[in-house]
N, C-alpha and C positions, 0 to 999 in steps of 0.2 A: 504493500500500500504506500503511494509517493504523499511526502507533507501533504498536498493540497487535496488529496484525498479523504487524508487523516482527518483534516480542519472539517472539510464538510458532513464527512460521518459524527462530527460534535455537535451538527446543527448548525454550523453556518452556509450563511446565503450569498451567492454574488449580488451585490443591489450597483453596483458602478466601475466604473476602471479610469484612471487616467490617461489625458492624451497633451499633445506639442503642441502649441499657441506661438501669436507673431504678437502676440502682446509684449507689451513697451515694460509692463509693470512686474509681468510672471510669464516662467517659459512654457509651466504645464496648466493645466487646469483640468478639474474633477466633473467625473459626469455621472449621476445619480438618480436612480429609480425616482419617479416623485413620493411614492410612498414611505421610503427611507428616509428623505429629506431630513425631513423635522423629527425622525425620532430621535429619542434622549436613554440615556445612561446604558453606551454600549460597550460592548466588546469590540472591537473591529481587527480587521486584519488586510495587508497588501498581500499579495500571491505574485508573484515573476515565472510564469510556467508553472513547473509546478512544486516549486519552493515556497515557502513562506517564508518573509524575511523579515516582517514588521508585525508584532502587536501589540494595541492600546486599547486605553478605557478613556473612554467620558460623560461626563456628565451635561454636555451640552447638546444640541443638537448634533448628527454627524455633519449636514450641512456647513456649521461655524465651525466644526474641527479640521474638516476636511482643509477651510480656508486657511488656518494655520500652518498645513503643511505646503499648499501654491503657493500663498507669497514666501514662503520659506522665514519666517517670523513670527514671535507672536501676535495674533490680531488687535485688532483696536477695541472689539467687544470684552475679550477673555484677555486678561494680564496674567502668563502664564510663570513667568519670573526667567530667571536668565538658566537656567536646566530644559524648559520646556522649548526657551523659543532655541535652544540650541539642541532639540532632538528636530526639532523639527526643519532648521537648516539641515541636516545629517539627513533627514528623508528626502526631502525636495529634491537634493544634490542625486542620491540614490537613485530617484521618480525620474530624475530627467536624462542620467547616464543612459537608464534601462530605454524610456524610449526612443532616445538618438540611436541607440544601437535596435532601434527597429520592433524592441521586445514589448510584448504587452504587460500592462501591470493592471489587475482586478481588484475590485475591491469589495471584500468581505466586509457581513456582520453575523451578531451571533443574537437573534431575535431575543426579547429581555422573557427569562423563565418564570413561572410561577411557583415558586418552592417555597409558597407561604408565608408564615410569621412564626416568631418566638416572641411570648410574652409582650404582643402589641408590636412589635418590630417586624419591619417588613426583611425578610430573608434573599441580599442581596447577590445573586448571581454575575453580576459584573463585577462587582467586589473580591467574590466570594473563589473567583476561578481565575483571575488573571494570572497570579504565579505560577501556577500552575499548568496556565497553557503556554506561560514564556520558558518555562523548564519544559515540556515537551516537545516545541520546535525551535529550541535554541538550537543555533550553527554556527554560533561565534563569529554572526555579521551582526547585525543591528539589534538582535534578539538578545543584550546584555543588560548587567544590573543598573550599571549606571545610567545608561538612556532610555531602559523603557520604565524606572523604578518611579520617575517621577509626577503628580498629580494636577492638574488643575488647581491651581492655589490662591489663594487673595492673602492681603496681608492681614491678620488677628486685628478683632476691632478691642478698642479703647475704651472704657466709661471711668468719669470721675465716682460715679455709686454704683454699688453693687449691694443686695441684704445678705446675712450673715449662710442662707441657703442656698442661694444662687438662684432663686428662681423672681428674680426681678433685677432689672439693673436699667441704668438708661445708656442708650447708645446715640454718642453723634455721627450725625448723616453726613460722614464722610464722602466725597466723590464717587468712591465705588459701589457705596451701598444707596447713596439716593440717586444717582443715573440707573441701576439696574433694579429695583426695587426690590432689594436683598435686606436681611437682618444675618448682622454676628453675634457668637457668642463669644463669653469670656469664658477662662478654663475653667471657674468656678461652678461654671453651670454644667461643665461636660456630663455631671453623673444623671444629671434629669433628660438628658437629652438622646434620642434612635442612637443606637450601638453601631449603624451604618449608615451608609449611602442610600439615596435612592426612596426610602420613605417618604410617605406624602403626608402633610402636613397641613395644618388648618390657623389661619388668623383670623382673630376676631378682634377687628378695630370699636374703640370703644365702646365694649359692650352690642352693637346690631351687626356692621358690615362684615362678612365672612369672606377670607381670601384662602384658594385653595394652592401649594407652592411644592416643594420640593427640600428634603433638607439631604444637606451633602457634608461629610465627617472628610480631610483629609489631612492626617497626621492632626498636629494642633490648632487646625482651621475647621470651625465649623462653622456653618451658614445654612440662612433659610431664602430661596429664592422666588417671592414672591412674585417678579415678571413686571408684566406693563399694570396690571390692576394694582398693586402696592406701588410702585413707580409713582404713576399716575397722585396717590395719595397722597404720597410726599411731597410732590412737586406744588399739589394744591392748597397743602397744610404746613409747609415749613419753607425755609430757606436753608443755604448749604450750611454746613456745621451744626445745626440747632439739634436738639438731642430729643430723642422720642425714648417713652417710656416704654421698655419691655417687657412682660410677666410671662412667667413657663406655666402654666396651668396642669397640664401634665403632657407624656411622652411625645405625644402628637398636634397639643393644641396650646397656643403663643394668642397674646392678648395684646395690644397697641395702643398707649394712648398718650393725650398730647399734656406737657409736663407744664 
C-alpha cells in the first residue's frame, strides 16, 4: 500500500490541488471543492504522486489556511507568529518546485469525526490524531517536529482583574480580539475551560443576546471565536482598548457584559 493510499484508507478526501499563476503577488495558487471551502478544524494533507509530504491542522477555515501557504506568509486574517509563517514559506517553496517540475500536488482533508464527548467536552479528532499521523508518514522531508509541531497562535490576553476563581475577569479589546470578534482567557481560568479544541461554545451578552463561536486550546492560548456576530458587538458597544467584562458560567457557556 503506497502513503497516498494509506492517507485515504484513514478517511481522507481529495477536495483541491495546486497549480502555477502569472501572478505578480504569488506563483501558485489553490483550487478547492466549494464545499471544502469554509470548512473548519481540519486535518489536511499535500500528496506529490503518491507521497505524502505535508501534514497540518487548523482551526480556520481550509480556505484562509490554504492562503497562508500561496502567499508563502503569514496572512493578514490569522497572525501565525514567526514558526508558522516560516513552515509555510518551506511549503510554498516545496508547492512550486513540484509544479515547475510538471508534478501534481492534491490536496487532502480528513472530514471532522464524531467520536463524541467526555464529560461535556467535545472529543476532538483533529487534535486528537495529528501526531500520530505525522509519525506514520514521516520521510524526513517536511513531515518533522519542528515545522509541522507548531499551532495557530494569538498572543495570551491581558486583564488588570481577575476573581480569586477565574471565572470572571475583564479583558481589553485589544486589536486582535475586537477586529475578529474573539475573547481570551487568562491561565487562571484554564481549569473551567473544554480540555480541547474545536468545542462549540455559547455567549450570552448581557443576560438576552446569545452568540454561538468556537473555542480553541493551543498550548497556553486559549480563545473563544465568536466571528462577525461578537465582532459586530464590539464595534457597536466599545472603542479599541476598553475592557469588556467576562464570566465562565460553566464549561461551555461565557456571559459578556459592559463594565
Amino acid at each position: 500500500m503506497t502513503p497516498k493510499q494509506k492517507l485515504e484508507s484513514y478517511g481522507f478526501i481529495k477536495v483541491g490541488y495546486w497549480v502555477k499563476t502569472n501572478s505578480a503577488k504569488t506563483k501558485i495558487d489553490h483550487h478547492l471543492d466549494e464545499n471544502a471551502k469554509n470548512q473548519e478544524d481540519l486535518n489536511y494533507a499535500f500528496v506529490e504522486g503518491d507521497n505524502v509530504f505535508y501534514i497540518g491542522v487548523t482551526t480556520n477555515t481550509l480556505f484562509k489556511r490554504m492562503n497562508g501557504y500561496k502567499y508563502g506568509k503569514a496572512s493578514k486574517k490569522d497572525t501565525y507568529g514567526k514558526v508558522e509563517a516560516s513552515t509555510n514559506k518551506k511549503v510554498y517553496k516545496r508547492i512550486l518546485e513540484l509544479r515547475n517540475e510538471g508534478t501534481e500536488v492534491e490536496i487532502y482533508i480528513l472530514p471532522e469525526l464524531d467520536l463524541g464527548e467526555y464529560k461535556c467536552l467535545k472529543v476532538s479528532s483533529v487534535s486528537g490524531i495529528e501526531h500520530s499521523l505525522i509519525k506514520e508518514f514521516d520521510n524526513g522531508d517536511l513531515l518533522n517536529k519542528n515545522v509541522t509541531n507548531s499551532k495557530d497562535k494569538e498572543e495570551p490576553v491581558k486583564s488588570n482583574y481577575i476573581s480569586d476563581d477565574g471565572k470572571e475577569f475583564e479583558m481589553p479589546l485589544k486589536k486582535e480580539y475586537y477586529n475578529k470578534g474573539k475573547i481570551g482567557f487568562r491561565m487562571k481560568s484554564s481549569h473551567l475551560l473544554p480540555s480541547t479544541s474545536g468545542v462549540e461554545m455559547i455567549v450570552v451578552i448581557e443576560g438576552e443576546k446569545k452568540i454561538k463561536g468556537t473555542f480553541t486550546r493551543s498550548g497556553k492560548t486559549k480563545s473563544f471565536n465568536g466571528k462577525k456576530k461578537l465582532k459586530k458587538w464590539y464595534l457597536d458597544n466599545f472603542k479599541l482598548d476598553e475592557k469588556v467584562l467576562v464570566k465562565i458560567l460553566d464549561c461551555r457557556i461565557l456571559e459578556l457584559s459592559k463594565i
